[in-house]
N, C-alpha and C positions, 0 to 999 in steps of 0.2 A: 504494500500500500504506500503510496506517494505520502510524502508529508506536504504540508503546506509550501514550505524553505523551497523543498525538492519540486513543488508542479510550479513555483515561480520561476527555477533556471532551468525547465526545461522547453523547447523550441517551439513543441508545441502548444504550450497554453501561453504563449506567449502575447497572443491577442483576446483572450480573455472577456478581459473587458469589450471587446471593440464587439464582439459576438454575443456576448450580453446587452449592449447597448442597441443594436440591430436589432436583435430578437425581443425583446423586449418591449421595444417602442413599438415596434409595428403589433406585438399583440397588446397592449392598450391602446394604441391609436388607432390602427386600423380595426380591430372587432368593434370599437367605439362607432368608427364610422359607418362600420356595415349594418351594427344593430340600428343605429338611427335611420338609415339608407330603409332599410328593411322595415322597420315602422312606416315610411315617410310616402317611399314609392313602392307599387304596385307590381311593377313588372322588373324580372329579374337580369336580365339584359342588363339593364340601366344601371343596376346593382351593380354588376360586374363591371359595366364598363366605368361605373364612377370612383367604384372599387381599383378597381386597375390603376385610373389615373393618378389618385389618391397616393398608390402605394409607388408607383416609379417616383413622382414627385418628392413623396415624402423620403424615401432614400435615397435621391441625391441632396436630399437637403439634410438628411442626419447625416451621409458621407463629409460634406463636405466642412459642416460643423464641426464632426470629431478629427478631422483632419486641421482646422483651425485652433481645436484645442487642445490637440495633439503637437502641433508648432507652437502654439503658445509654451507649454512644457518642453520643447528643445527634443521630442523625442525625435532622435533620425529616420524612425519609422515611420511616419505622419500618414503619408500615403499609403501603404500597405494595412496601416490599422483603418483608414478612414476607408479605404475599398473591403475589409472585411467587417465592416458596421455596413456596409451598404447591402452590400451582398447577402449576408443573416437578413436584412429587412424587406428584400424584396423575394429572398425566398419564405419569409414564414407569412409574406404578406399573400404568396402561391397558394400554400398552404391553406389558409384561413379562404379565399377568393373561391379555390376549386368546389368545396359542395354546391355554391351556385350554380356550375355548371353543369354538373348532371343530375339536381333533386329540382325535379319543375315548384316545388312550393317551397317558396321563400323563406316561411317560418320554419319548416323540417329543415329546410338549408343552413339556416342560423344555428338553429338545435346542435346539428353535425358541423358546423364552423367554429360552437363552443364544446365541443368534447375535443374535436380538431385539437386548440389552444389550451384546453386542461393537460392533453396527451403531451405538446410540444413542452409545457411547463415545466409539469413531470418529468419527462424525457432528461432535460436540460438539468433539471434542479440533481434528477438522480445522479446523475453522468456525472457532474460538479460534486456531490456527495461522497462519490465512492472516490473520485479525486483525491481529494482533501482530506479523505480520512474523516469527514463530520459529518454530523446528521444533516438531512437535508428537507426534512418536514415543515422546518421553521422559516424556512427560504419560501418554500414550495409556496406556505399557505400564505405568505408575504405579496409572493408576486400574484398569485390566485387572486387573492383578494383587491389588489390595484385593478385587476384587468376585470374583475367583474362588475366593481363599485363604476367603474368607466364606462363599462356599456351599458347598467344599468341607467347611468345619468343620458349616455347618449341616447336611447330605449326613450324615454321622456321627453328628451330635448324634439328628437323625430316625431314622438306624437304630436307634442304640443305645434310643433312649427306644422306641419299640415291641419291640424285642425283649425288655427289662429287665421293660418295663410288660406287658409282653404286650397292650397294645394293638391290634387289627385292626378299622379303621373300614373 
């Protein structure tokens, strides 16, 4: 079992963070945006395709941020961590997008886009756990809980803004 000391000098978790911070953001921000999306609009296309937009967007904008704050700290690595933030983001943003497009009802599609992101959670937290040598329940129910209190609010924010707007796509 890797110690802590030991999984920081070695090659591979080297980006660490930059792969947390990709994967991360895109499952609070984007399941945020699909829950409301999903509230908001009718037809599942437009999910996707809003979806989609959404998520290229938003990872070159967390790339190029963690790559800004990555040069802020002097790491020589700037780029390489900032292309592995981007990368984590637009693949778990894949991830989370795909039951859109083979469950035709949008709600069973969310259902399966939030086990989707319990499973990558999980996945991630365990993977990290058995790493490090530590429990990883505490992480697990940490990040859980950011990504569902987010789509819950987004869940509301999508109702109310169609109902308000009277919006029906």
């Amino acid at each position: 079992m890797l110690s802590y000391y030991n999984m920081k000098n070695k090659k591979c978790f080297q980006y660490t963070g930059a792969l947390v911070l990709g994967m991360h953001d895109a499952l609070v921000e984007l399941s945020g945006i699909i829950a409301g999306l999903t509230f908001a609009i009718e037809d599942r296309r437009i999910i996707i395709m809003t979806g989609a937009i959404a998520a290229v967007a938003a990872s070159l904008s967390m790339a190029a941020a963690n790559y800004q704050a990555q040069r802020a700290d002097n790491n020589p690595a700037a780029l390489t961590a900032a292309f592995y933030t981007g990368l984590m983001y637009v693949t778990t943003s894949a991830m989370l997008i795909f039951p859109f497009t083979v469950i035709p009802n949008r709600f069973w599609a969310l259902g399966m886009m939030g086990m989707i992101a319990v499973l990558i959670i999980f996945g991630f937290n365990c993977a990290m756990g058995y790493a490090t040598g530590r429990p990883f329940i505490k992480r697990f129910v940490e990040m859980l809980s950011i990504c569902v209190g987010v789509s819950i609010a987004s869940f509301i924010i999508g109702g109310a803004a169609k109902y308000f707007m009277g919006v029906n796509i």
